[in-house]
C-alpha positions in Angstrom: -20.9 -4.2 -3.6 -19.3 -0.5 -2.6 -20.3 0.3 -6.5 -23.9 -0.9 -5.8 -24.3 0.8 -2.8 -24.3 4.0 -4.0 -28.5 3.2 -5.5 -29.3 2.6 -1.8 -27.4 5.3 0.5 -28.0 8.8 -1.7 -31.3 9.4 -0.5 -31.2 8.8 3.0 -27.8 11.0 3.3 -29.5 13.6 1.5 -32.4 13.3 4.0 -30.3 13.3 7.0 -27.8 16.3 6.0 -30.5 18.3 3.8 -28.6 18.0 0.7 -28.7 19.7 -2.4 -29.7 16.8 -5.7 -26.7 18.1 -6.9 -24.6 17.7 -3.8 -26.6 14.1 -3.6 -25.2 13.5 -7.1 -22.1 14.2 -6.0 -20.9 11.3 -3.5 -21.6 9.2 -6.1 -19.5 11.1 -9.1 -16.3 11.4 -6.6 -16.5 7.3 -6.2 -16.2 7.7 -10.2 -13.7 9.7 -10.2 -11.6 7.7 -7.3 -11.8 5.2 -9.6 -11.0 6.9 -12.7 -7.5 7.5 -10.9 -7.1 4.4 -9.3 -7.7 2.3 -12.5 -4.9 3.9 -14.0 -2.3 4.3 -10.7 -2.4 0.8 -9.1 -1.7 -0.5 -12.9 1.6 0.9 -12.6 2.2 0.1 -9.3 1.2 -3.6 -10.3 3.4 -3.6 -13.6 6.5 -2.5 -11.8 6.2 -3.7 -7.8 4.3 -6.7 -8.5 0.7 -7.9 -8.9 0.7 -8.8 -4.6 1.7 -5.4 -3.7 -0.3 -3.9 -6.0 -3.5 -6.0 -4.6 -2.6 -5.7 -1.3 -2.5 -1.7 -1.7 -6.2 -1.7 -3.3 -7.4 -4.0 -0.4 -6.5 -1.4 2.1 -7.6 1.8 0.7 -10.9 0.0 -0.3 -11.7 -1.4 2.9 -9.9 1.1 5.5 -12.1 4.1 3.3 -14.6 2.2 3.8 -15.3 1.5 7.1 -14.7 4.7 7.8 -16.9 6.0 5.4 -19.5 4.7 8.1 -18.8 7.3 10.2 -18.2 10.2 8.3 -19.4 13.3 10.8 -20.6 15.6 7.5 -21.1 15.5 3.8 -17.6 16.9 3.0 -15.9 13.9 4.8 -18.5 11.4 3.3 -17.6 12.7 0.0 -13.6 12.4 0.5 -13.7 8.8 1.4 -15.8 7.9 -1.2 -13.4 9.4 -3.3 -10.7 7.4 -1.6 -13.2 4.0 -2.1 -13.2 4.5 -5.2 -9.1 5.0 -5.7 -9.2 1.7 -4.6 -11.3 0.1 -6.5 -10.4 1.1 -9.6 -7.4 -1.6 -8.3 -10.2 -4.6 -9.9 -7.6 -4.6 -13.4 -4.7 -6.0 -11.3 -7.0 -8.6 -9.9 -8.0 -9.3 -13.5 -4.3 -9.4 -14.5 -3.4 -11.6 -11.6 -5.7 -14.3 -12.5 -5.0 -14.0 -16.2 -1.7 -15.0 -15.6 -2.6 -18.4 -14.0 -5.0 -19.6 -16.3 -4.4 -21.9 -19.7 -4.8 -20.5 -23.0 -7.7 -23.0 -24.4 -10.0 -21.9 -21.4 -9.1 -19.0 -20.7 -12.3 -17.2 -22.1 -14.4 -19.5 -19.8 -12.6 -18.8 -16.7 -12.3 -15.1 -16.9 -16.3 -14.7 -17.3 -16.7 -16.7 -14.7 -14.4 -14.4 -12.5 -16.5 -11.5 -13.9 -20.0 -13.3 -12.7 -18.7 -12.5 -8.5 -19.6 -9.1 -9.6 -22.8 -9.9 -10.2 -23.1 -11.8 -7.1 -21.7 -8.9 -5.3 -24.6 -6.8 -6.7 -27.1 -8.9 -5.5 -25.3 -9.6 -1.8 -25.7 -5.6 -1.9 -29.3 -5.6 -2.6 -29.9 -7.9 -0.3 -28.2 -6.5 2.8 -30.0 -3.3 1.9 -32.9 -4.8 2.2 -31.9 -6.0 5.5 -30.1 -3.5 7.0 -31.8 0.3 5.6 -35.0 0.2 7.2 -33.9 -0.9 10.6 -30.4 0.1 11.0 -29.6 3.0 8.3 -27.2 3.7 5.8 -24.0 3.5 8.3 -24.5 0.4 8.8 -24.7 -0.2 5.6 -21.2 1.5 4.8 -20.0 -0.3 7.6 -21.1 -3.9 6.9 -20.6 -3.3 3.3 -16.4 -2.8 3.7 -16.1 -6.3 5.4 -15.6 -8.4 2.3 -12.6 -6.2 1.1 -10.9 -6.5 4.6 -11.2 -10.3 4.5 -9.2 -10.4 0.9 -6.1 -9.1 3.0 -6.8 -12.7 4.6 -5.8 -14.2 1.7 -2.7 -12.2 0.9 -0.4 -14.5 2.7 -1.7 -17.4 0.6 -1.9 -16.0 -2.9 1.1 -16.5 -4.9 2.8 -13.7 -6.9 3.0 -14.4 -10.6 5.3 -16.4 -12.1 5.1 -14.7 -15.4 5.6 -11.3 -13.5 8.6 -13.1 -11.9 10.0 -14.2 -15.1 10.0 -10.8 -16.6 11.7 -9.3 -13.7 14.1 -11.5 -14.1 13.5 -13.6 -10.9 13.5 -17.1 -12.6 14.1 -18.8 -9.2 11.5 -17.5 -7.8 8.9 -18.4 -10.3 9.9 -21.8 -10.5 9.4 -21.8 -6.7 5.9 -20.5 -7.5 5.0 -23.7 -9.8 6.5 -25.8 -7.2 3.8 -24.8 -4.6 1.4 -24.9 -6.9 2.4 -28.5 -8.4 2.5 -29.7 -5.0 -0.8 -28.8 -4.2 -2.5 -30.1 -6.9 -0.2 -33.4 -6.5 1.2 -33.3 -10.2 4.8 -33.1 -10.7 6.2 -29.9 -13.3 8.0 -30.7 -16.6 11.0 -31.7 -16.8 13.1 -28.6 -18.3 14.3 -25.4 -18.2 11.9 -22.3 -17.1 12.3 -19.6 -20.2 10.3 -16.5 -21.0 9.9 -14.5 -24.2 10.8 -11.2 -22.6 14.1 -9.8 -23.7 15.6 -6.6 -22.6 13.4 -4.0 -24.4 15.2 -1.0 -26.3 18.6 -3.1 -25.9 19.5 -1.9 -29.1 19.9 1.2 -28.0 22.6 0.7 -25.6 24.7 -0.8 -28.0 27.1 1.4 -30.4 25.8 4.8 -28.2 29.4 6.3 -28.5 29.7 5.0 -32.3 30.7 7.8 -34.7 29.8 5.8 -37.7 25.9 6.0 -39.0 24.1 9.8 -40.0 23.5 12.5 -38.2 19.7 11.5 -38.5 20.6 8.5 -36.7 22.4 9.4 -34.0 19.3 12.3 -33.5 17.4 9.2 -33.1 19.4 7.5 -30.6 19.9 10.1 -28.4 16.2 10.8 -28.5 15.0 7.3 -27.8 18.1 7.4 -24.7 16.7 10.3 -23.7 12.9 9.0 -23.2 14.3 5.5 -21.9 16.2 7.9 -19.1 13.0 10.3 -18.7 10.8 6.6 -18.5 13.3 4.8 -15.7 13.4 8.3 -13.8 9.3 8.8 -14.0 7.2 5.0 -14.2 4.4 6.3 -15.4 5.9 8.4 -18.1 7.0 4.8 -19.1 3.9 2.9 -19.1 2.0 5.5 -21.5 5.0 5.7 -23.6 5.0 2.1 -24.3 1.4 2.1 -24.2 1.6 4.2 -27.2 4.7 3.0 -29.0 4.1 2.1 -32.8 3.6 -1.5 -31.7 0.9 -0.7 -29.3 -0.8 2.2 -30.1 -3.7 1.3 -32.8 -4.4 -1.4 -30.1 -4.4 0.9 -27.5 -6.6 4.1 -29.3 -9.1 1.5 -30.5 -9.4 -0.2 -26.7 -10.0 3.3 -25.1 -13.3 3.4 -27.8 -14.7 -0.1 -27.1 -14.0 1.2 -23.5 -15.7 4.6 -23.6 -18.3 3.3 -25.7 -19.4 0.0 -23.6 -19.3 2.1 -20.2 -21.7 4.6 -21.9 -24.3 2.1 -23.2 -23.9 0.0 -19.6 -24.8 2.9 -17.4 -27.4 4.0 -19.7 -29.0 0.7 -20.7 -29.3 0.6 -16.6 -30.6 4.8 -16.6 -33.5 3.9 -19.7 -34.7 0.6 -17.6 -35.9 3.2 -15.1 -36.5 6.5 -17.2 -38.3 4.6 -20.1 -40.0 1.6 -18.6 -43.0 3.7 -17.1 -44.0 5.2 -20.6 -43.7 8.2 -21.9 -47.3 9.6 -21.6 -46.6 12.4 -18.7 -43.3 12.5 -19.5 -42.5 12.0 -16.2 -38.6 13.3 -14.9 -36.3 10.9 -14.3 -35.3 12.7 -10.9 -39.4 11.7 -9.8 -39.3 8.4 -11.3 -36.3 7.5 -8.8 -38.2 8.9 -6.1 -41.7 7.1 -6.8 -39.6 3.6 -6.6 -37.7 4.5 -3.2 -38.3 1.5 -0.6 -38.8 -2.0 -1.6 -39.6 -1.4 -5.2 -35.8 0.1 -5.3 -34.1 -3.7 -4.0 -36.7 -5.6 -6.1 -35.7 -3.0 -9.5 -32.2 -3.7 -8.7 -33.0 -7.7 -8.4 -34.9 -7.6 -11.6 -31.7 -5.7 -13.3 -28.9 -7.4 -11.5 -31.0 -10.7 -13.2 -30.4 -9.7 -16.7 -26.7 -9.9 -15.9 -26.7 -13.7 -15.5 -27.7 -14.7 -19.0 -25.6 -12.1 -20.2 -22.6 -13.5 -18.5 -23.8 -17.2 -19.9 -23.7 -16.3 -23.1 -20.4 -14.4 -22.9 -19.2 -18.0 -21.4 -20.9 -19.9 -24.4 -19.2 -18.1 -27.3 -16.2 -16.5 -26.1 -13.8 -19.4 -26.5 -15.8 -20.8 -29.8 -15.9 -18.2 -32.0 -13.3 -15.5 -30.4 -13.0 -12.5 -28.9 -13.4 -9.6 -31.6 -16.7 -11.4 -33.0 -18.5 -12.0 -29.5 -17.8 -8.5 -28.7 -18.8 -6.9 -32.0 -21.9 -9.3 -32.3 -23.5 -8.5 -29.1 -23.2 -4.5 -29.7 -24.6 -4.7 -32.9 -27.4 -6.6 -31.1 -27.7 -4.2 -28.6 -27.6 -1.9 -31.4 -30.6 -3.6 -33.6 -32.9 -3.6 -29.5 -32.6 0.0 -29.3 -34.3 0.4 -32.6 -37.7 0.1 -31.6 -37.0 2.3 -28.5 -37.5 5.2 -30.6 -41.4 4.6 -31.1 -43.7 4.7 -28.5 -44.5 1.2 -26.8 -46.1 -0.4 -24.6 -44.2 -1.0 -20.7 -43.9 -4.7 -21.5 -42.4 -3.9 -24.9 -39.9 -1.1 -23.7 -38.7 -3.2 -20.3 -38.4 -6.5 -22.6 -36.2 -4.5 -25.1 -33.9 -2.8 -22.4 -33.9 -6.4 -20.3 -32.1 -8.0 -23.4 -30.0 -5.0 -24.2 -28.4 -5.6 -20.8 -27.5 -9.4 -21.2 -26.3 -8.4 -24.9 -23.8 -4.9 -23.2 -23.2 -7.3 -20.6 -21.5 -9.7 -22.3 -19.8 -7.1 -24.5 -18.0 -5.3 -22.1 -17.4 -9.0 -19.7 -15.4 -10.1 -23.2 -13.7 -6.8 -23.8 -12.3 -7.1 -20.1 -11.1 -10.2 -21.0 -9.5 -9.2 -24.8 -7.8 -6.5 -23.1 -5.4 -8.1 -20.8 -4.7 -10.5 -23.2 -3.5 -7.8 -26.1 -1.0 -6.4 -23.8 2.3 -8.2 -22.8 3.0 -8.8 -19.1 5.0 -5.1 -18.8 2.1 -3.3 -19.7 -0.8 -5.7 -19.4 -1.8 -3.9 -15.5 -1.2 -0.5 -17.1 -3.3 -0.8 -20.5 -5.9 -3.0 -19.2 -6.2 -0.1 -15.7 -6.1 3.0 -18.3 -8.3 1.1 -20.7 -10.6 1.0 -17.8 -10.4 4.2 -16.5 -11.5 5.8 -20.1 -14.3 3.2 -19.7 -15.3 5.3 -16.2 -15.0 8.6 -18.2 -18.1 7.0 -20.3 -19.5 6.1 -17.1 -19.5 9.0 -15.9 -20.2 11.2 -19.0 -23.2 8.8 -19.8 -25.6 9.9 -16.8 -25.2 13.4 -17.4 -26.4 13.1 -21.0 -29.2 10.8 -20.6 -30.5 12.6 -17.7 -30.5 16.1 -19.6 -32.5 14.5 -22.4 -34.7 12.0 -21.0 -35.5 14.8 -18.6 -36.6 17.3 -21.0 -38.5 14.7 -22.5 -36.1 14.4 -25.7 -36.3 10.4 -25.7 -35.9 9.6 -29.1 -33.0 12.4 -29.1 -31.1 10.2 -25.9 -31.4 6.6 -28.1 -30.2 8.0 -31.3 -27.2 9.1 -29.1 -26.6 5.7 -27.8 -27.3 4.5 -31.1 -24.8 6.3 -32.8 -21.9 5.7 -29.5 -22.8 1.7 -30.1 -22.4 1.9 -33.9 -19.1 3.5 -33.7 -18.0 1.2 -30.5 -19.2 -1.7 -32.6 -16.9 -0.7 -35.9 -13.6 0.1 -33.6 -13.8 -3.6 -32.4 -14.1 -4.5 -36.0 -10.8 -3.3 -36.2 -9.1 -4.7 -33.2 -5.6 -5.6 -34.6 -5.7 -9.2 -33.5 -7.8 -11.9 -32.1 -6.5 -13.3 -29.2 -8.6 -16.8 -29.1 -6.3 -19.6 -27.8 -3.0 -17.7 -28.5 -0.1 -17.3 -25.2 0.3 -14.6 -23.4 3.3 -12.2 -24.6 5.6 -10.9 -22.5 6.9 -8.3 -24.2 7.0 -5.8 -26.8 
């Protein structure tokens, strides 16, 4: 919803306060960029203090920037707690991680896309309080109304458990167990007999043993005290940590080849959604996109974003139906290559039927890529990291994102259109082969908890 209503809010702010289209462009670009930040921040937080605190901490700044954002007195305020909207939301990874954690291996796939479908409701909630509440009311309201669902998740805080997996790595056994207790009880089974273990061991313990040892080369002892010395820089300086483990030699072919798939779905998502208005009119006048916004202002806007929000649902479906049959890598490879294949035609002139048609099932196809990337990524990583590489995954994926506008609105505006599909083209084809060579599939197989 606060993502959303960004298509609904720039045109009556720049209306009201005389803006600029760049300084319009703007409120929009600093939510980006909050979550750019965020994406990456409240993953650490999550990794080390815990998925509630780091939920709890992306509740708040959501909603609390929020509501205020309602009653921003001028554009320089407005554009602040947007920015600050944004820092929190770029929190949705530890949500993603959360859940992950609860949910059984064999349907696992299922129950993560259908967690990724409230997104679509939320688009669609927007749209329809828009509807509602912009020609009556105005775009504070809006804001205001808008920030209510985030305050009600700090509701739920009390409720929600902490994860037991988290727990486990920490150490915290007792309290994990105590965990599955509430949750056995509640669902009237009764736990396993046994003893709680995890597969986390002391990372890097190694290199605590033998550190005043004389015997070995110099070479070695370089080595040591090296590896000491980044351990000491990674306890002092968290974050240090997380991208230093997010780049060891275990991790960091998986982690180069996520920030592609990443970059590369972002880009075609925003501009699959930035061609279904630039290129759906035709190309006769050559129209810019900058007037083709304008020309759909009012209800044409709500039912445009109805009509898109739509295509979201069958994408989501078929993310559902193949995920868990025929695995991660394939389903997300398969639908960019499809998306790939519909953009083909889009470099010939055709018909407004044609061109929407084309776009309409590039969405469900980018759709479900980047719903079953969201879901490969937490799985790759082990509980220490998973927060952190899923949340900077994601914020490379905002970089696209952001980058992705820019470039299709320079060339669709100066009526290069063949020129701004070859580009996505060429971005899906390469995002395509890096998920070809993911490192592993993840289909079915545990979770890891560490390196």
């Amino acid at each position: 919803m606060e993502v959303m209503i960004l298509s609904f809010i720039g045109s009556a702010v720049q209306s009201e306060w005389k803006l600029s289209p760049r300084e319009k462009s703007l409120v929009s670009s600093a939510v980006f960029a909050g979550m750019l930040v965020g994406a990456s921040t409240w993953g650490v937080v999550s990794d080390n203090f815990g998925r509630r605190k780091g939920f709890v901490f992306t509740a708040l700044v959501t909603s609390v920037a929020g509501f205020l954002s309602a009653f921003a007195p001028n554009y320089i305020s407005l554009v602040i707690l947007r920015f600050f909207v944004g820092a929190g939301l770029g929190g949705g990874p530890v949500l993603f991680s959360w859940f992950l954690e609860f949910v059984p291996a064999p349907s696992r796939g299922s129950w993560m896309v259908f967690f990724s479908f409230f997104w679509s409701i939320g688009t669609i909630l927007e749209a329809s309080l828009a509807w509602v509440v912009m020609p009556t009311l105005g775009w504070r309201w809006l804001l205001g109304l808008s920030s209510l669902p985030s305050f009600l998740l700090l509701i739920f805080y009390k409720f929600t458990p902490e994860s037991p997996r988290y727990l486990c790595m920490k150490g915290r056994k007792s309290d994990a167990m105590h965990v599955l207790e509430s949750i056995a009880t509640m669902n009237q089974k009764l736990l396993p007999s046994g003893r709680l273990i995890s597969d986390c061991k002391e990372e890097d313990s190694e290199l605590d043993e033998n550190t005043d040892d004389f015997h070995g080369t110099h070479a070695e002892q370089v080595r040591r005290n090296g590896a000491s010395f980044i351990r000491y820089l990674s306890s002092k300086f968290r974050c240090i940590g997380a991208l230093y483990k997010l780049l060891s030699p275990e991790l960091i072919r998986t982690t180069l080849l996520l920030w592609m798939g990443f970059f590369g779905n972002a880009f075609t998502y925003y501009g699959v959604i930035l061609l279904t208005s630039g290129l759906s009119d035709g190309d006769e006048d050559c129209r810019p996109i900058r007037l083709l916004k304008n020309s759909k202002e009012g209800t044409n806007l709500y039912k445009d974003v109805f009509i898109t929000s739509m295509a979201e649902v069958p994408g989501l479906i078929l993310s559902a139906v193949i995920v868990d049959r025929i695995g991660r890598k394939l389903s997300v490879a398969s639908m960019l290559f499809a998306t790939f294949a519909l953009f083909i035609p889009l470099v010939f002139h055709l018909k407004e039927v044609s061109t929407t048609a084309l776009l309409f099932c590039a969405r469900i196809c980018v759709t479900g890529s980047i719903t079953t990337l969201c879901i490969y990524a937490p799985e790759i990583y082990p509980t220490s990291v998973r927060s952190t590489g899923y949340g900077t995954a994601n914020s490379i994926g905002k970089i696209g994102g952001i980058i992705s506008p820019l470039v299709a609105v320079g060339l669709v505006d100066g009526c290069h259109k063949v020129a701004a599909v070859l580009l996505f083209e060429a971005v899906i084809f390469f995002t395509g082969m890096a998920v070809v060579f993911f490192p592993v599939e993840t289909k079915g197989c545990k979770l890891k908890d560490s390196l």
